[in-house]
Every structure is written in structure tokens, then in C-alpha cells.
N, C-alpha and C positions, 0 to 999 in steps of 0.2 A: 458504329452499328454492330449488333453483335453478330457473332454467326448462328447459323440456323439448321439442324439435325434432325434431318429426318428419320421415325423409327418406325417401322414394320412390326417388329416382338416388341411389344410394351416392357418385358421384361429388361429390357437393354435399357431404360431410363431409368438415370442415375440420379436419385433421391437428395445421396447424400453428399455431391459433389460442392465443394465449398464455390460461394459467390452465386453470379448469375446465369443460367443454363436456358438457354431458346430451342424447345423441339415443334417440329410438327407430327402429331402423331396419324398415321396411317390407318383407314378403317375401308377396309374396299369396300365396293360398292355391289347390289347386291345385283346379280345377272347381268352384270356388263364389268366390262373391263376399268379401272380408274379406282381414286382412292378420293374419300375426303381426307382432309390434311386438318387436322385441326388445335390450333396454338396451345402450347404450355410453356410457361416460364415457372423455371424453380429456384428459387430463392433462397439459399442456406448462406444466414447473415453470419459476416467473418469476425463482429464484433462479441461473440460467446453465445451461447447455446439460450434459448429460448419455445415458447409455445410453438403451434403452428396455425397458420391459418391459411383458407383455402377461397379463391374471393370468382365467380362466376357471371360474366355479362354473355348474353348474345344468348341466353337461354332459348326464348324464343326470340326468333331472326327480324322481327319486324319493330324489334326495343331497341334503339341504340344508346341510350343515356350508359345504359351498361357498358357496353361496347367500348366507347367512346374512352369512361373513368377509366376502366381496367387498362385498358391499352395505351394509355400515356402512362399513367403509372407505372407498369410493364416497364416501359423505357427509362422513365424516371429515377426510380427509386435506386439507390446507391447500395451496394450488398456489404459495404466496408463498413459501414455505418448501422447497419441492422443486426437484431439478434433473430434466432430461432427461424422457422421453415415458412417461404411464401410460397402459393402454388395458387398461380393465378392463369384461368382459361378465358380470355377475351370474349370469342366466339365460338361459343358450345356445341349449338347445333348449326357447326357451319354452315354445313348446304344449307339449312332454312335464311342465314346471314346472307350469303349470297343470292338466296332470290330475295330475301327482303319480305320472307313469309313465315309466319306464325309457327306453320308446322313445317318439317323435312320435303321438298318436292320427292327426292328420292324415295322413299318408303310411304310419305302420307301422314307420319307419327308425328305424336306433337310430344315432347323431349319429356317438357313436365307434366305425363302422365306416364314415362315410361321405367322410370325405378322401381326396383331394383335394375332392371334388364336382364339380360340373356345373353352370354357370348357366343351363341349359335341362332342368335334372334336376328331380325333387319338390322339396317343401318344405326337408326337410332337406339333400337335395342344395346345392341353392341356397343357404343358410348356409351349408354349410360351405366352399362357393367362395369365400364372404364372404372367413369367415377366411381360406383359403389365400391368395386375392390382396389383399387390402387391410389384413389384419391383422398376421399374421405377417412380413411383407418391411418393416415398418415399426419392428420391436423385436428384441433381441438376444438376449433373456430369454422364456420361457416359462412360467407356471404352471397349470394343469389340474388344478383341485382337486374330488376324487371321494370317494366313500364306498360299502359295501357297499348302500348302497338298499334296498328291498323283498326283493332275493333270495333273503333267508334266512338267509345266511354271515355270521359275524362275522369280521372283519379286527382282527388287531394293530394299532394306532397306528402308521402308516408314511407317510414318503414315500416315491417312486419312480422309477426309472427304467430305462430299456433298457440291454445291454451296447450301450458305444458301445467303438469299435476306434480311435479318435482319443486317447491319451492325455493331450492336453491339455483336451482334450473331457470327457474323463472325469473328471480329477481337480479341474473346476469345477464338474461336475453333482456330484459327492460334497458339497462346499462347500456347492452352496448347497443342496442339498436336506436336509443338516445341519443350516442356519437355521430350520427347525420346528421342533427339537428333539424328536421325536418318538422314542419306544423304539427305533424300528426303520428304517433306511434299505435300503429293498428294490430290487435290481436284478433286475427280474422277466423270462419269458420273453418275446421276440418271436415266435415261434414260434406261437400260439394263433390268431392275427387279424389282420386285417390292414384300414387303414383310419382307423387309431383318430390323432385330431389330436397326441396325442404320437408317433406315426408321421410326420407330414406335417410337423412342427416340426423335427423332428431330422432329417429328410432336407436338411433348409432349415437344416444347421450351428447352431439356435439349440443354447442350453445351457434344458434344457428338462426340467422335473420332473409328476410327477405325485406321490398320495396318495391314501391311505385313512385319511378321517378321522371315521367314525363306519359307522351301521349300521343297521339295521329299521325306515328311512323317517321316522328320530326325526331329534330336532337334539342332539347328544351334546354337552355341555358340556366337555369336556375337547377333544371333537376340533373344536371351532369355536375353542375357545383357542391350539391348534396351529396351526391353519390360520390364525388372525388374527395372532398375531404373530410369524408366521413369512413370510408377506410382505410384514411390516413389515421384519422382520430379512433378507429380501433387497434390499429398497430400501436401508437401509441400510449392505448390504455393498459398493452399488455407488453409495455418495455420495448417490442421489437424494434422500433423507431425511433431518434433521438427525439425531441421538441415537445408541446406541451399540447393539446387538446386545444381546436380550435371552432366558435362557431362559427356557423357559415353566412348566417341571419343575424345578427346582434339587435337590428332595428327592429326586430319582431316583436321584441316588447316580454314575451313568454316563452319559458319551454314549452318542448314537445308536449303536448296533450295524449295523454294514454288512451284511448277509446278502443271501443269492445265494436265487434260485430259478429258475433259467434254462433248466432243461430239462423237457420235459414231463413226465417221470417223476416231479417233485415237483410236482405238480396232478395228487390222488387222486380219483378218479370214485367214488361210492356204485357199491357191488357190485349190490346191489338198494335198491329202494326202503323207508325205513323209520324209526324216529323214533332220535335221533342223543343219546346218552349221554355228556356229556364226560370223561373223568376230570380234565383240566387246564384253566386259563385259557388264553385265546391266548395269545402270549407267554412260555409258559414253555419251559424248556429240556427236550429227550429223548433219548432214546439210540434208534440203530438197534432196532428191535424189543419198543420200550417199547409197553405199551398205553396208547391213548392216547385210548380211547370205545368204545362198544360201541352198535349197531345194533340194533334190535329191529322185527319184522317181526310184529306182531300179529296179521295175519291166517291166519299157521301159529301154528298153538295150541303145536304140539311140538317148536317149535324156539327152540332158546337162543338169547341172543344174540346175533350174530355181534362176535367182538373184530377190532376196529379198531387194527393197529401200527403206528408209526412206520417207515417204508423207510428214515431213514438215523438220525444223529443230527443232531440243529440247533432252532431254534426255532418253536414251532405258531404259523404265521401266519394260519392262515384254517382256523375249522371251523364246523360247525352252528350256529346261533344258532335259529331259527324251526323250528319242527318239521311236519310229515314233510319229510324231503330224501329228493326223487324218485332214481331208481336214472340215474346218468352223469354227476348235476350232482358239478363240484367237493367233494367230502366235505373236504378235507385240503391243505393245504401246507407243509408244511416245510421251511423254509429254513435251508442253512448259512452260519456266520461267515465272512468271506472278509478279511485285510488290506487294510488301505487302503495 
């Protein structure tokens, strides 16, 4: 077990200290007494100097697949054996981890809307400045690993990331965000929010992925599988790690599928409020104007149920899972195949 150092001045954590290093970092709390404590392992492999990368579960508190990969890894991974800098934060927005909510109880903020931050901001503000200045300018690499949470929606098995306009840029986020092996590699909108730390990564040139690797505040055993070794299989692609790239899926038949969803017209808002009928799995393939669920609205006795179609053709990445979906939330995405 290792030991565990607690730091009040961020300044006093030691970057570049050879092997494995366990802090909790200290962030008081904002009108009352107490601190959130929130996990950092640092990684500086004794096997010769290498990249860095920086790997993030517990973003929001109600995702554990994240949680879950980082934190056996954390324990796992060997520092005699590695090269170059790991800096891995299990659970991000602690207090929101320990209530097992979305956003911060403490402050109200939700993490990924709050970068850059402020270190005279609330709670979550002041993490996220963390990360901006002492996290992020220290690693090359990026991972931000998420899942649908309590929301309701279920998500296809995906990783993710922004259109980036850099094509060298781009065709290394494809690579490594490939290394999950996941059904689906999604380059989703920017366009919706703004704030979110894969935002504030890739302003900062990193190569920088997100995911969706599970769903209804469970721990999905397929998407803790992706999400484990598939930041194994980016250490690996970039020497840190001994051993050779592995999938996770072999029976799948296919790689990842590259698909687009990048404009807001494919993120379908519920018409009205009402309980969500699927006809397909996420994941499956449809044509423009395929039905694709059907809405029912209980409380009109005499009305059918409203049919749900696909806007173009491409694959259902995100529909209902939890029933009622309230009337504007996300109902639907469909995304298209796009070449690599």
C-alpha cells in the first residue's frame, strides 16, 4: 500500500520525484470549515524519460467506469517498468463522487463546464485551475474518461473527441482514441457548451480524448473493460509501457467506426415529455426516416404514440435508457460514418 501525502500548497507536489507518489490534494471548502481531498498519482517511470500523459475519471461523480479503470491502474501499474510522466486523478470532482452526483453538492457546478477556472473561484472553480495550470502544461496526452451517469440516456460504447482543424492533430486523436477499441469513435459537437476540460486540453495543443463508457450510475463491465485497457494501449502506443496493444473485442468482427455528430441538428430534444419506446439497440445502423422509438404521453388518454424518426441515415448513438425523458432533454443522436 502506498503512502498517501496530503498537500495544502499545490506547490509542494513533487512532479518530478522518480517512481510512484500518492497525494491528496487539499481544496477547502467554500464557508465552512473542511477540505475536499482529491487523489493524484504521479508517475515518473524509472525505466528512462518519456512522453507524458494525464488520464481523468470521476469528472462528473455519477460515472464510475472512469473511476473504477483509473483507480486499479493507480495501483497497478509498475513505475520500474515505465517510461515518461503519469498523472492520473481518479475522482475529479470529488464531492460530486461522493454524493454520486453529476454536479459538486458543495458549490452546485458541474466540473465540465468549469475551465479554465479561477483560484479565487468556488470549489470546483479552484480544481479546475488546478488542472489548467499544473496538470495539463506538464503532459502531452490527455484522457477524460466519462460515461452517461444518472441522466437517463444510454450512449453507444464510444470514444471521443472535438473537430480539431490541425490535421496532424487530428489524425493522432483518431489513433489513439482507436486504442479502446470501442464500437464507436465519436467526433462530437463543440458547439453545445463550453468550458468542458476537453475544451481547455485541446486549446493547450494536447492530443486529447474523451468517452462514453457506460450508463445509469452502474459500473458497466464491458465499458470499465474499454476504458482499462485502452489506457493501457495508449501507454503503450507511446513506449511508456512495456507490452504490445491489445483489443478488448476481438469477436467484434470490425474496428472502431469513426462517425461524426458535429452539428446540432443531430442532438434531438424530446418534442414533449413522455416515456421513450426503442425499436433498436444503440449502435445499430438506420436510414433517414427509419422509425426508430416511439414516445408515449400517458397523461392524454387519446393520443397514440408519437413516432420517433431518424433525420438522416447513420448509427443511434444515444437514446432513452431511464424512463420518463422530460420534453428538450437530448431524445436521440445519430451519427454518420465519416473516412478516416
Amino acid at each position: 500500500m502506498l503512502d498517501v501525502r496530503t498537500v495544502h500548497y499545490h506547490g509542494s507536489i513533487d512532479f518530478d520525484r522518480p517512481g510512484k507518489s500518492l497525494y491528496e490534494v487539499a481544496f477547502h471548502y467554500d464557508g465552512e470549515w473542511g477540505n475536499a481531498l482529491v487523489p493524484l498519482v504521479v508517475i515518473n517511470g524509472e525505466a528512462g524519460p518519456g512522453p507524458g500523459v494525464a488520464v481523468f475519471g470521476g469528472t462528473h461523480g455519477d460515472e464510475y467506469e472512469g473511476q473504477v479503470a483509473v483507480w486499479r491502474l493507480m495501483h497497478e501499474l509498475d513505475p520500474t517498468l515505465m517510461r515518461g510522466r503519469l498523472l492520473m486523478l481518479p475522482r475529479l470532482n470529488t464531492p460530486a463522487c461522493i454524493a454520486g452526483t453529476r454536479t459538486s453538492p458543495k458549490d452546485g457546478a458541474n466540473m465540465n463546464r468549469a475551465f479554465p477556472g479561477n483560484p479565487r473561484g468556488t470549489l470546483t472553480s479552484r480544481i479546475a485551475h488546478f488542472v489548467t495550470t499544473a496538470i495539463l502544461p506538464r503532459v502531452d496526452v490527455v484522457l477524460d474518461i466519462h460515461a452517461a451517469g444518472r441522466g437517463g440516456q444510454q450512449f453507444a460504447l464510444c470514444s471521443s473527441f472535438h473537430p480539431i482543424a490541425d490535421p496532424v492533430q487530428y489524425a493522432e486523436m483518431v489513433k489513439v482514441a482507436s486504442l479502446f477499441d470501442t464500437p464507436f469513435v465519436m467526433i462530437y459537437s463543440s458547439e453545445m457548451a463550453s468550458g468542458l476540460l476537453t475544451d481547455q486540453a485541446e486549446a493547450m495543443g494536447k492530443v486529447t480524448i474523451g468517452g462514453e463508457f457506460g450508463h445509469s450510475g452502474g459500473v458497466l463491465r464491458q465499458g470499465v473493460a474499454h476504458a482499462y485497457q485502452g489506457i493501457k494501449n495508449v501507454l503503450h502506443h507511446y513506449g511508456m509501457l512495456p507490452g504490445s496493444i491489445m483489443p478488448v473485442d476481438p469477436s467484434r468482427g470490425h474496428p472502431p467506426r469513426l462517425v461524426a455528430a458535429t452539428s446540432l441538428d443531430d442532438y434531438v430534444p424530446a418534442p414533449v415529455s413522455g416515456y421513450f419506446e426503442p425499436v433498436y439497440e444503440v449502435g445499430a445502423a438506420v436510414a433517414a426516416g427509419e422509425l426508430v422509438g416511439r414516445l408515449y404521453d400517458f397523461e392524454r388518454v387519446a393520443a397514440p404514440p408519437l413516432e420517433v424518426r431518424a433525420p438522416h441515415d447513420g448509427y443511434i448513438l444515444l437514446q432513452p435508457f431511464a424512463a420518463p425523458t422530460a420534453k428538450g432533454v437530448t431524445m436521440l443522436v445519430i451519427a454518420q460514418e465519416v473516412a478516416l
